[in-house]
TIRO-417025 format. One record per residue (C-alpha): residue number from 1; residue in three letters; y, x, z. Coordinates in steps of 0.5 Angstrom, whole numbers. Each point is the difference from the previous one (the first is absolute). Layout:
BEGIN
+-----+--------+-------+-------+-------+
: num : residu : north :  east :    up :
+-----+--------+-------+-------+-------+
: NUM :    ALA :     Y :     X :     Z :
...
+-----+--------+-------+-------+-------+
//
This chain:
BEGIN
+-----+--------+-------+-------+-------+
: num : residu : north :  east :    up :
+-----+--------+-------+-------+-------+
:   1 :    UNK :   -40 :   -56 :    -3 :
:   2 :    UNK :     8 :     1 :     0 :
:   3 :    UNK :     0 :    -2 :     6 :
:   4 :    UNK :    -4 :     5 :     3 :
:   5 :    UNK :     2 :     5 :    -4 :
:   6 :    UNK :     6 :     0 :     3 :
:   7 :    UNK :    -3 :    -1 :     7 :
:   8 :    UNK :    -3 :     7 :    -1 :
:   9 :    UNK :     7 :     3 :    -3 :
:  10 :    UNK :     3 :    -2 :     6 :
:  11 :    UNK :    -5 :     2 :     6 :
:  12 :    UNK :     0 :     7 :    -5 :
:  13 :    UNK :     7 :     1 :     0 :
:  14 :    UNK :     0 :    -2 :     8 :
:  15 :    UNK :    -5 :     5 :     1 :
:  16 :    UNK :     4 :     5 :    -3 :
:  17 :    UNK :     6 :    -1 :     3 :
:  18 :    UNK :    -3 :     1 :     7 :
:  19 :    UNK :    -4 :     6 :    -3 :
:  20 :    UNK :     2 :     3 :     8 :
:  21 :    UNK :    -2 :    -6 :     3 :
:  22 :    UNK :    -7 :     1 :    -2 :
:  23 :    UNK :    -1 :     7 :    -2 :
:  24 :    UNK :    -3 :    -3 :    -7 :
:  25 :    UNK :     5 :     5 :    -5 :
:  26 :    UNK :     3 :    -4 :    -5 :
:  27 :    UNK :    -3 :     3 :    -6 :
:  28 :    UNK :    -7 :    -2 :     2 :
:  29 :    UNK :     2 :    -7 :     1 :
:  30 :    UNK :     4 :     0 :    -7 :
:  31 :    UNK :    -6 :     2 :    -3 :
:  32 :    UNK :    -4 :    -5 :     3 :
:  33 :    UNK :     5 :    -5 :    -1 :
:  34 :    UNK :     1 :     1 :    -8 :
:  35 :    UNK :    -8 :     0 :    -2 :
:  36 :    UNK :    -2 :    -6 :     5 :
:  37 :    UNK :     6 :    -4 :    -4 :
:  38 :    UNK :    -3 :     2 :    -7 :
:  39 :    UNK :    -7 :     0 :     3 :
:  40 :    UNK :     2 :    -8 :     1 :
:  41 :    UNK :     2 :    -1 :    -7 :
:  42 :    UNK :    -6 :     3 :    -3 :
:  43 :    UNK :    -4 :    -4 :     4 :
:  44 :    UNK :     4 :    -6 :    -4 :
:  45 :    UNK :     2 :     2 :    -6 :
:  46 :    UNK :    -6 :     5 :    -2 :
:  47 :    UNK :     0 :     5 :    -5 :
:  48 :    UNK :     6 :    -3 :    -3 :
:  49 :    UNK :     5 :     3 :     6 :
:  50 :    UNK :    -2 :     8 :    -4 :
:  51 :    UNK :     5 :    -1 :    -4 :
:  52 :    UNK :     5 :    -1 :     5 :
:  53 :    UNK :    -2 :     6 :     5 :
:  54 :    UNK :     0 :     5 :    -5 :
:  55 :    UNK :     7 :    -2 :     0 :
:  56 :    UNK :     2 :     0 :     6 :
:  57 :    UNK :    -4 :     7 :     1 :
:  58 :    UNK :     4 :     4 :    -6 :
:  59 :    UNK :     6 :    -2 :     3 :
:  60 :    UNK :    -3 :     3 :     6 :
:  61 :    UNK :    -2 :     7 :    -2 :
:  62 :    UNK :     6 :     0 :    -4 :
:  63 :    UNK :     3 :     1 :     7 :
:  64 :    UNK :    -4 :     3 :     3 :
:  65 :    UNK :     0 :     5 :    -3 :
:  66 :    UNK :     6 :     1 :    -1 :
:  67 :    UNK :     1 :     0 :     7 :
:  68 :    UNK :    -6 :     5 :     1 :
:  69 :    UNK :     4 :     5 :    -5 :
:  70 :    UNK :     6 :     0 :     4 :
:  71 :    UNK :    -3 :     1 :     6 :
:  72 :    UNK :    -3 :     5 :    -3 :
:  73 :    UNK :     7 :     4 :    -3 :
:  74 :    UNK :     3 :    -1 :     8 :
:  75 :    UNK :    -5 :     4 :     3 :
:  76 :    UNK :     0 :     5 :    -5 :
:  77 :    UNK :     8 :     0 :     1 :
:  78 :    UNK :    -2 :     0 :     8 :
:  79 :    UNK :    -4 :     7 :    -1 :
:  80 :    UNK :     5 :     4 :    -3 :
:  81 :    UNK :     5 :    -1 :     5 :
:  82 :    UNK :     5 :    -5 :    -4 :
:  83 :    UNK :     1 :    -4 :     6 :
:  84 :    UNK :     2 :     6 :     5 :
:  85 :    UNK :     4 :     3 :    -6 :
:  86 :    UNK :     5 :    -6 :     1 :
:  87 :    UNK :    -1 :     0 :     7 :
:  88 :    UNK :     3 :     7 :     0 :
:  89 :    UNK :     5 :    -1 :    -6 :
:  90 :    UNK :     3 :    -5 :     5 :
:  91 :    UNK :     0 :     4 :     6 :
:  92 :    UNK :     4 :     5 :    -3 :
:  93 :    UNK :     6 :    -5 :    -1 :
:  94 :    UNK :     1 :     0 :     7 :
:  95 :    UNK :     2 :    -8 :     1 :
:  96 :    UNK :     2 :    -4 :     5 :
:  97 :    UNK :    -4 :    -6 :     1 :
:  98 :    UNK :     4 :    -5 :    -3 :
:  99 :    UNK :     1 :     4 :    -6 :
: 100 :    UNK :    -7 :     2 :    -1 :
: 101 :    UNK :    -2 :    -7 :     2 :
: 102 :    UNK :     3 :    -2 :    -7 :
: 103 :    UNK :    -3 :     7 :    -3 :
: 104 :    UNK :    -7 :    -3 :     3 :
: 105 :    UNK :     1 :    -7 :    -3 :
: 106 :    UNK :     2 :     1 :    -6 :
: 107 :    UNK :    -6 :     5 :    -2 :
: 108 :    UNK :    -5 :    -6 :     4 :
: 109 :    UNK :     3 :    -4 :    -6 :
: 110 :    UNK :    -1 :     4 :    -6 :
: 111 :    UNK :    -6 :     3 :     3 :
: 112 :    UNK :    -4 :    -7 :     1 :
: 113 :    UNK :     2 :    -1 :    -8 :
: 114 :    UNK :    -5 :     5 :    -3 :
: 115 :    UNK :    -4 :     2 :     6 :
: 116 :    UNK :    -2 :    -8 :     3 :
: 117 :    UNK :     4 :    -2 :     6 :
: 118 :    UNK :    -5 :     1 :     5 :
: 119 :    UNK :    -1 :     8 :    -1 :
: 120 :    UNK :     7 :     1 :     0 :
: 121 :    UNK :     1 :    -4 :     6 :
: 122 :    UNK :    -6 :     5 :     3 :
: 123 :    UNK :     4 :     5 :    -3 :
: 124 :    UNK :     7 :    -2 :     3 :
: 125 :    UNK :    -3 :    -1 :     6 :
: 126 :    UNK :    -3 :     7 :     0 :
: 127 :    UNK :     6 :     4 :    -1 :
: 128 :    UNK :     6 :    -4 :     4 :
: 129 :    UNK :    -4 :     1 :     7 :
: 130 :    UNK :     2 :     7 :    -3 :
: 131 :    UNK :     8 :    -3 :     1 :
: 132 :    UNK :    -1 :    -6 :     5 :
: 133 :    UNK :    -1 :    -1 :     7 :
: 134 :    UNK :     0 :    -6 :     5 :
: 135 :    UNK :     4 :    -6 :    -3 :
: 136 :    UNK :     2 :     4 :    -5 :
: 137 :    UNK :    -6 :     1 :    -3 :
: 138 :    UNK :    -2 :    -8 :     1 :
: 139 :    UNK :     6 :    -1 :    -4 :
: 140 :    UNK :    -3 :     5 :    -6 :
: 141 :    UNK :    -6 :    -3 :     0 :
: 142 :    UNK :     2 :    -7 :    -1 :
: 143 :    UNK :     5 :     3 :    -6 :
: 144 :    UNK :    -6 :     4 :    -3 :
: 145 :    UNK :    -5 :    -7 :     0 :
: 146 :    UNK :     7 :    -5 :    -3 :
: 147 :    UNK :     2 :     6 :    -5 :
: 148 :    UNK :    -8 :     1 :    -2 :
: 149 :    UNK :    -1 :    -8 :    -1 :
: 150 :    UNK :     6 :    -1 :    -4 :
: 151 :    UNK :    -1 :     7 :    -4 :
: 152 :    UNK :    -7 :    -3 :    -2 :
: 153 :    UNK :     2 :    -6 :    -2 :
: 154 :    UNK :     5 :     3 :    -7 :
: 155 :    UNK :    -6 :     4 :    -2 :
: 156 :    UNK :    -7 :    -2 :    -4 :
: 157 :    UNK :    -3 :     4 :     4 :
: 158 :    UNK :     3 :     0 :     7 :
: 159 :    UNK :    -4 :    -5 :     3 :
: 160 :    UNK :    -7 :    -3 :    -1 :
: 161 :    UNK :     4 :    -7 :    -1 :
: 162 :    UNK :     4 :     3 :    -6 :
: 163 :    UNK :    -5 :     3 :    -3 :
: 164 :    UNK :    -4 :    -6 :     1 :
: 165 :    UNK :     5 :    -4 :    -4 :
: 166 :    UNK :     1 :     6 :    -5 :
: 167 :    UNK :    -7 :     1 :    -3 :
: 168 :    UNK :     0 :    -9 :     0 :
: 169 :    UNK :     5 :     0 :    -5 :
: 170 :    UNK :     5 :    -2 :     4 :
: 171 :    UNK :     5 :     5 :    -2 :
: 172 :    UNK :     3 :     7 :    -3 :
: 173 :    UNK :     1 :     5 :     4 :
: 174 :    UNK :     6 :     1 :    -3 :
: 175 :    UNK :     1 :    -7 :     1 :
: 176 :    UNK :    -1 :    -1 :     6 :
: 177 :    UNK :     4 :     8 :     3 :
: 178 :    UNK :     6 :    -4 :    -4 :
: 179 :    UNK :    -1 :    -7 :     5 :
: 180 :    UNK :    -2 :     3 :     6 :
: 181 :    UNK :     4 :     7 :     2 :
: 182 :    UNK :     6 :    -3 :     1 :
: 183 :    UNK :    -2 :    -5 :     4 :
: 184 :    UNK :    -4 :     4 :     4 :
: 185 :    UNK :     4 :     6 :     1 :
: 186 :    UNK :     4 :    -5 :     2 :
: 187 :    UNK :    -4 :    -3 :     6 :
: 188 :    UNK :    -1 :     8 :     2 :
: 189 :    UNK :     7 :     2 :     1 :
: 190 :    UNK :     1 :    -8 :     3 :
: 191 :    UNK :    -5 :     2 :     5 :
: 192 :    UNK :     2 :     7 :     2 :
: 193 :    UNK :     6 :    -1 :     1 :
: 194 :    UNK :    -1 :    -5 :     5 :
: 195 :    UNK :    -7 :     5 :     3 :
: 196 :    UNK :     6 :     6 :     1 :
: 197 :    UNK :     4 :    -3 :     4 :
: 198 :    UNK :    -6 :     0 :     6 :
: 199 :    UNK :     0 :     8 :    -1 :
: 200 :    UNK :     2 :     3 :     6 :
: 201 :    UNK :     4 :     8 :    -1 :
: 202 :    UNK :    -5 :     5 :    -3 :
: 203 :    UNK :    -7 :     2 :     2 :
: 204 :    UNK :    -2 :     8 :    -1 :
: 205 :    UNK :    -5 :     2 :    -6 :
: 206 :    UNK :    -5 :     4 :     1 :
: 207 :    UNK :    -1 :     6 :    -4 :
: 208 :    UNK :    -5 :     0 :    -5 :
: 209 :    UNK :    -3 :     7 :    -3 :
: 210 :    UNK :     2 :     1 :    -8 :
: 211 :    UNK :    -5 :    -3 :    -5 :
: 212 :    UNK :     0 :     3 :    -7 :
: 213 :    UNK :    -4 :    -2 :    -6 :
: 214 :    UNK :    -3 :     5 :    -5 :
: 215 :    UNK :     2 :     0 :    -7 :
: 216 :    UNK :    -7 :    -3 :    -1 :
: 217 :    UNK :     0 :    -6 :     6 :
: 218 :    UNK :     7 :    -2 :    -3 :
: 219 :    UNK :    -3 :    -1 :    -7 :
: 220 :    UNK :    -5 :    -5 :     4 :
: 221 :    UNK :     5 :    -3 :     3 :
: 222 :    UNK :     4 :    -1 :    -6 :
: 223 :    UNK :    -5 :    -3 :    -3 :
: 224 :    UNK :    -3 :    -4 :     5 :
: 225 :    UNK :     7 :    -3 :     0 :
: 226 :    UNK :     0 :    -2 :    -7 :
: 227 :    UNK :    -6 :    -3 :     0 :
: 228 :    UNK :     3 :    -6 :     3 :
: 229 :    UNK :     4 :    -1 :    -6 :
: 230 :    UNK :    -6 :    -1 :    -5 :
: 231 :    UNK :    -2 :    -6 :     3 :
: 232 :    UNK :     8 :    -2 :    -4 :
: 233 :    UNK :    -1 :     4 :    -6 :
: 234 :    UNK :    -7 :    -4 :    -1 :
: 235 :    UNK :     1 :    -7 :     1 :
: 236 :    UNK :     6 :     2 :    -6 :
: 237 :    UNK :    -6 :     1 :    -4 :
: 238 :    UNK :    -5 :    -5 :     1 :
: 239 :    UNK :    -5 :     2 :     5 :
: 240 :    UNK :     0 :    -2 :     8 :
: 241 :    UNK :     4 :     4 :     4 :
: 242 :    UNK :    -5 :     3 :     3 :
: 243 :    UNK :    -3 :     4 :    -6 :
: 244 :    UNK :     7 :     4 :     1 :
: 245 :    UNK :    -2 :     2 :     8 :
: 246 :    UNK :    -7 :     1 :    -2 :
: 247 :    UNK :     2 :     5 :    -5 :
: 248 :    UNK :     5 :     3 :     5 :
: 249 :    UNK :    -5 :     1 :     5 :
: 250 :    UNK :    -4 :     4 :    -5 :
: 251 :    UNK :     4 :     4 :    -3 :
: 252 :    UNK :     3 :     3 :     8 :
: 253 :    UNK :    -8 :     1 :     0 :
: 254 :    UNK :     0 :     4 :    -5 :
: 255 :    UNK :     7 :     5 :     1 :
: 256 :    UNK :    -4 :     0 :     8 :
: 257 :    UNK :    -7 :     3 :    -3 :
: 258 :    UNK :     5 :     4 :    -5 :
: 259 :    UNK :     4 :     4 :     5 :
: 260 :    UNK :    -7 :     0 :     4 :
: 261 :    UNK :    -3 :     3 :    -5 :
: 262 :    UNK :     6 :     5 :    -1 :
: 263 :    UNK :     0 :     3 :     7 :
: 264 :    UNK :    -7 :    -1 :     3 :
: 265 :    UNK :     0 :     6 :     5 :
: 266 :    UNK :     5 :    -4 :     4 :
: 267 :    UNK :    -1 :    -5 :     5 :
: 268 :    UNK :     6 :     1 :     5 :
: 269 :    UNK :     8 :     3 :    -1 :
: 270 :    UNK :     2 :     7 :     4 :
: 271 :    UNK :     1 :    -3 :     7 :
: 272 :    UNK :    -6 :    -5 :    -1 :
: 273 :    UNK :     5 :    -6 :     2 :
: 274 :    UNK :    -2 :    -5 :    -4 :
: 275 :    UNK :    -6 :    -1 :    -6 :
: 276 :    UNK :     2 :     1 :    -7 :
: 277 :    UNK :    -2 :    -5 :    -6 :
: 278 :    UNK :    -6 :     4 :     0 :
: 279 :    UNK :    -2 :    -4 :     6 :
: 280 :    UNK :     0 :    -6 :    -3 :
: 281 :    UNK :    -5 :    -4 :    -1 :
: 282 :    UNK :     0 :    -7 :    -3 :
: 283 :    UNK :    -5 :    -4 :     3 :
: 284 :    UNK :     3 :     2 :     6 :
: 285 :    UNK :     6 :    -3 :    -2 :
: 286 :    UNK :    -5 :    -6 :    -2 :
: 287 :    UNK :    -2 :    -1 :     7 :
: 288 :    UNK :     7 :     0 :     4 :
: 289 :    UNK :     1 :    -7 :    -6 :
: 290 :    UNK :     0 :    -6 :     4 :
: 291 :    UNK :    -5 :    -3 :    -3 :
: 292 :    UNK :     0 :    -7 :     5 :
: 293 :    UNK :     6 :    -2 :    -3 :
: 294 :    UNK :    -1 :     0 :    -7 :
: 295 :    UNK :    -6 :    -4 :     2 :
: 296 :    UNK :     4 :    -5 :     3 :
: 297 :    UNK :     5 :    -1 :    -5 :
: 298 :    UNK :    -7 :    -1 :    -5 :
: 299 :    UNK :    -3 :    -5 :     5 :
: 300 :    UNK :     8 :    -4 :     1 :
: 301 :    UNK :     1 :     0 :    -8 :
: 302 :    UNK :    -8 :    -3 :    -1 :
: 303 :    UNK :     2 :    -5 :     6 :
: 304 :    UNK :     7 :    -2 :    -3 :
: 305 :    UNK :    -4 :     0 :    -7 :
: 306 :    UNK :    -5 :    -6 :     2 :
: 307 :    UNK :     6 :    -4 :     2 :
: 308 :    UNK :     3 :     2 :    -7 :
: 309 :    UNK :    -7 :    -2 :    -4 :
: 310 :    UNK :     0 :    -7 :     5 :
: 311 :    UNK :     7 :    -2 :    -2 :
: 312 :    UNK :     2 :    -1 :     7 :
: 313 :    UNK :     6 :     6 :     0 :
: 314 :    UNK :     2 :    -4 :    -6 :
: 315 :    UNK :     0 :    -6 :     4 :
: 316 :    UNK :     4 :     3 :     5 :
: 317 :    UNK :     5 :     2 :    -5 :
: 318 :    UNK :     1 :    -8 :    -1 :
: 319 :    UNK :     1 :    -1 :     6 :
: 320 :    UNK :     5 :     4 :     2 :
: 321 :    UNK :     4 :     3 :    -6 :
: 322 :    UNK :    -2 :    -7 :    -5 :
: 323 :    UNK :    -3 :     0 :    -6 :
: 324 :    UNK :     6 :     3 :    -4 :
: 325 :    UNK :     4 :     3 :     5 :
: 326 :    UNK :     7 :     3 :    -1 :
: 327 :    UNK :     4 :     6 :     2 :
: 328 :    UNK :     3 :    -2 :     6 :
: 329 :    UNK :    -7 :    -2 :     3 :
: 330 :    UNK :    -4 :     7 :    -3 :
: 331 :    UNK :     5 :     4 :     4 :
: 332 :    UNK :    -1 :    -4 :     6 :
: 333 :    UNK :    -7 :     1 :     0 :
: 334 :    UNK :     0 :     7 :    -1 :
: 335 :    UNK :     5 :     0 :     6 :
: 336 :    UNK :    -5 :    -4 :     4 :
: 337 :    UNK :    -5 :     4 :    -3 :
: 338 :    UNK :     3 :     6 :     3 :
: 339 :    UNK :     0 :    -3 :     7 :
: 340 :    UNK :    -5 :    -2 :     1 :
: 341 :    UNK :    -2 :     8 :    -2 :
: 342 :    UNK :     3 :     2 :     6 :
: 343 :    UNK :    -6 :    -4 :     4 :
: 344 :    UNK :    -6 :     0 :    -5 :
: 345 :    UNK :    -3 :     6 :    -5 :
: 346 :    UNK :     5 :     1 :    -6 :
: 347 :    UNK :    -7 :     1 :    -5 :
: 348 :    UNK :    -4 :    -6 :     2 :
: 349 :    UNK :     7 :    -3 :    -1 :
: 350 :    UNK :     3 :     3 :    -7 :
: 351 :    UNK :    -8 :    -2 :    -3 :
: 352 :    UNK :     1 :    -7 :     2 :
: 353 :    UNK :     7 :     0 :    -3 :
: 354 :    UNK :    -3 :     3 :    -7 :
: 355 :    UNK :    -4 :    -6 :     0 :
: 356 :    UNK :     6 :    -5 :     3 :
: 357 :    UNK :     7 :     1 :    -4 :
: 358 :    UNK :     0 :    -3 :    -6 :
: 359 :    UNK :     4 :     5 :    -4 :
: 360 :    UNK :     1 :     5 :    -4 :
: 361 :    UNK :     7 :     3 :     1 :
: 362 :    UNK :     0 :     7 :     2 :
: 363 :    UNK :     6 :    -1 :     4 :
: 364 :    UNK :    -5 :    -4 :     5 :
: 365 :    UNK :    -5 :     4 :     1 :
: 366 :    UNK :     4 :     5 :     1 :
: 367 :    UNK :     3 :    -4 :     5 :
: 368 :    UNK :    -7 :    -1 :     3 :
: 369 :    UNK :    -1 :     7 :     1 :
: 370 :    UNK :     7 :     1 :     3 :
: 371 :    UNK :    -2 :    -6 :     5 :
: 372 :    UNK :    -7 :     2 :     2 :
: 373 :    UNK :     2 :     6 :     1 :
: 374 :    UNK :     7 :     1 :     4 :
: 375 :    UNK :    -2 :    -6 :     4 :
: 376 :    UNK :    -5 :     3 :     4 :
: 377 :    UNK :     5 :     5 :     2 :
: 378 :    UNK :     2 :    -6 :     5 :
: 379 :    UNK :    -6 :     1 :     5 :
: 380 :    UNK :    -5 :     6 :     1 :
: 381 :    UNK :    -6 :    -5 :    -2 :
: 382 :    UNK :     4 :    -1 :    -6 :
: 383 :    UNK :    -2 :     7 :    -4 :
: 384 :    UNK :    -5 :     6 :     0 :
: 385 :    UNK :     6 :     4 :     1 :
: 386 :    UNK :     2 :    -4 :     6 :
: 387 :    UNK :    -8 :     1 :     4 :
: 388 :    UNK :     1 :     7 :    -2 :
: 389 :    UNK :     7 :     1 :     3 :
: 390 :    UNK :    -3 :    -4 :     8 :
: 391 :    UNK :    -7 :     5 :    -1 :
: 392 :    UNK :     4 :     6 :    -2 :
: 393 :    UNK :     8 :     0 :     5 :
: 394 :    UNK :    -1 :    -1 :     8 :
: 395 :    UNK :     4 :    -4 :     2 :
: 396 :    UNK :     0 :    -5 :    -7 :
: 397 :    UNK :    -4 :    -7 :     3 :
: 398 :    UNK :     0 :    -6 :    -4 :
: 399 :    UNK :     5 :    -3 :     5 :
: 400 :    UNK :     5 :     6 :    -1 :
: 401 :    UNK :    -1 :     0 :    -7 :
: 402 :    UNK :     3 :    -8 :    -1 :
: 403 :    UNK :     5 :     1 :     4 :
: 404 :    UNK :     2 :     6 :    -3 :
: 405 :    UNK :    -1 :    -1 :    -7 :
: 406 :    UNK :    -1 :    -8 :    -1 :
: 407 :    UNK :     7 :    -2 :    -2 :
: 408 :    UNK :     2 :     6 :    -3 :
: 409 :    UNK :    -6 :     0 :    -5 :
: 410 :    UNK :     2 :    -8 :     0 :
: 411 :    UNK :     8 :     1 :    -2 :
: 412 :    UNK :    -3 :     6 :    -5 :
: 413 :    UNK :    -5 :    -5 :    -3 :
: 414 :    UNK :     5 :    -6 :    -1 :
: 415 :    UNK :     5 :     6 :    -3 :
: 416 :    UNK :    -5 :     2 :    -5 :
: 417 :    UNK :    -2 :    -6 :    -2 :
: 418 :    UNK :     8 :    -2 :    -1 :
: 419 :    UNK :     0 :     5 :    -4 :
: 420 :    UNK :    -6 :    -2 :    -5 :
: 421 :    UNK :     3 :    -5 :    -1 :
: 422 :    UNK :     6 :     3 :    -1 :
: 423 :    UNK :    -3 :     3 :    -6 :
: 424 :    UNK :    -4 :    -6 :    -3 :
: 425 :    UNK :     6 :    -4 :     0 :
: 426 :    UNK :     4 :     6 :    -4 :
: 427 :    UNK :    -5 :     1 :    -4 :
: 428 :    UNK :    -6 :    -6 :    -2 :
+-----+--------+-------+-------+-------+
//
């Protein structure tokens, strides 16, 4: 039965990886794959194998809707106009593009900290086709997927593979914030100073008109914002950070209703320009969700947790990292682990290392996090952002992409990892 249980993993995983090829799109494969492996187990073990798929569907609902809260919260900040309220903020700094790269860069990293490194890279990309254009703007869009990557890899919510691994117990928050920002901000500042030297003289803005929020929208928007901080705020006091995202989401429901309820008769401000909190409607919110990926992620996690219950991540873990494996060859496999993130998805990578590294060491697991998730800056392959980036940016192929951002996101790899270990060695 393992050997083909592992067979099925390894056609499924292919099938996802040429996803393209065959038009087949890979939450459907993923969910095909996970149930047909626990399908197969059930076959064997019977009703014994309850108790292990309640598990493995907590740990999943747990993400999901965690994930479901917060995509809920951005398109809700998206609504009211936040995204082209910082857009405008920037164009009246009146930069050149070097500087405004690194203005755009730095606002990815932290962004992609609270919001998730894929909406921020959306979101970037968005806002610097306002300051970019030609190789400029290629320039830009590589930074924005690097500086996304490592901003996603400092925060618990920053990126589906560190919220995976904060809601496994692996580490705090603060715990993992106090390993991996500097690190991180490391491989950000490492890479965009190399990414820089490839502008070429300044391109022209385009103008914009003025956004102005209510009183009312930015009270929506304020909340919103803080909802992000609950998850933090809930995990201190004993329940599942997702709790915390959840409660935000209703209360920013509840002021919208409430500043509906105040001010019915209006739809649309005087000049009928934009629509008005109002006119938001939730559902609507609801459905712009991307509900295919959250089925990916669900069918990978019950995928990866079949090769947990039959022990072959454990025996995988034995083979490469030995049974009782030191430090040395822990940040070696992380860094390995990283690579290789560069060429296969970070999820299904991330859930099989929860099953694999014997250790529980914050310090490591915040390792993994910042390997999985800066590693895959090195190819466009390697990381959501970097897909979005060649499907949103003319001109930015995979080709062009590796030979533009390959060996800096490496040097920045290599250079925040050094300073990880740095860190470790200054202070376990």
């Amino acid at each position: 039965m393992t050997l083909l249980v592992i067979a099925i993993f390894i056609a499924g995983y292919a099938l996802i990886a040429l996803e393209q090829r065959y038009q087949l799109h890979k939450a459907i494969t993923a969910a095909a794959l996970g149930a047909s492996l626990w399908l197969i187990i059930a076959l064997h073990e019977g009703a014994a194998v309850q108790t292990a798929t309640t598990k493995a569907g907590a740990e999943i609902f747990s993400l999901v809707l965690f994930l479901l809260a917060a995509m809920t919260l951005v398109e809700i900040l998206v609504h009211y106009r936040f995204f082209d309220l910082m857009r405008m903020r920037l164009l009246k700094l009146g930069l050149d593009d070097y500087k405004q790269l690194w203005v755009i860069g730095v606002a990815s990293f932290f962004a992609s900290a609270v919001i998730d490194n894929l909406t921020a890279a959306l979101v970037m990309l968005a806002i610097a086709g306002r300051f970019f254009r030609g190789a400029n703007m290629l320039v830009a869009a590589v930074t924005i997927v690097i500086a996304a990557n490592a901003g996603g890899a400092w925060s618990p919510i920053g990126d589906v593979t560190t919220i995976m691994l904060w809601l496994a117990g692996k580490f705090t928050a603060t715990e993992i914030i106090a390993w991996t920002f500097l690190p991180a901000a490391t491989t950000f500042v490492v890479c965009t100073s190399l990414l820089a030297r490839g502008l070429r003289g300044d391109t022209r803005d385009i103008m914009e008109e003025t956004v102005a929020l209510s009183g009312s929208e930015k009270a929506i928007v304020v909340s919103a914002l803080a909802s992000f901080s609950l998850p933090l705020l809930f995990s201190r006091i004993g329940l599942q950070p997702y709790f915390g995202l959840i409660f935000g989401l209703g209360i920013v429901g509840m002021l919208i209703a409430a500043f509906r309820l105040r001010a019915a008769d209006v739809l649309e401000d005087v000049a009928g320009s934009h629509k008005t909190h109002l006119t938001s409607d939730i559902e609507k919110a609801l459905a712009r969700i991307d509900v295919a990926s959250l089925l990916f992620f669900a069918g990978i996690l019950l995928a990866v947790g079949a090769l947990d219950h039959l022990g072959i991540l454990s025996q995988i873990s034995n083979v490469l990292l030995g049974e009782k494996p030191g430090v040395t060859r822990l940040v070696a496999g992380n860094a390995a682990l990283g690579v290789l993130s560069a060429i296969l998805d970070n999820i299904p990578l991330t859930a099989a290392a929860i099953g694999m590294l014997a250790t529980t060491d914050p310090a490591i697991w915040s390792l993994l996090a910042l390997t999985v998730g800066t590693g895959g800056s090195m190819l466009a392959i390697g990381s959501a952002a970097g897909v979005v980036a060649m499907g949103r940016v003319e001109g930015l192929t995979f080709s062009r992409y590796m030979r533009m951002a390959t060996i800096p996101a490496a040097v920045g790899y290599a250079a925040g990892i050094a300073v990880w270990c740095a860190e470790y060695l200054a202070f376990r």
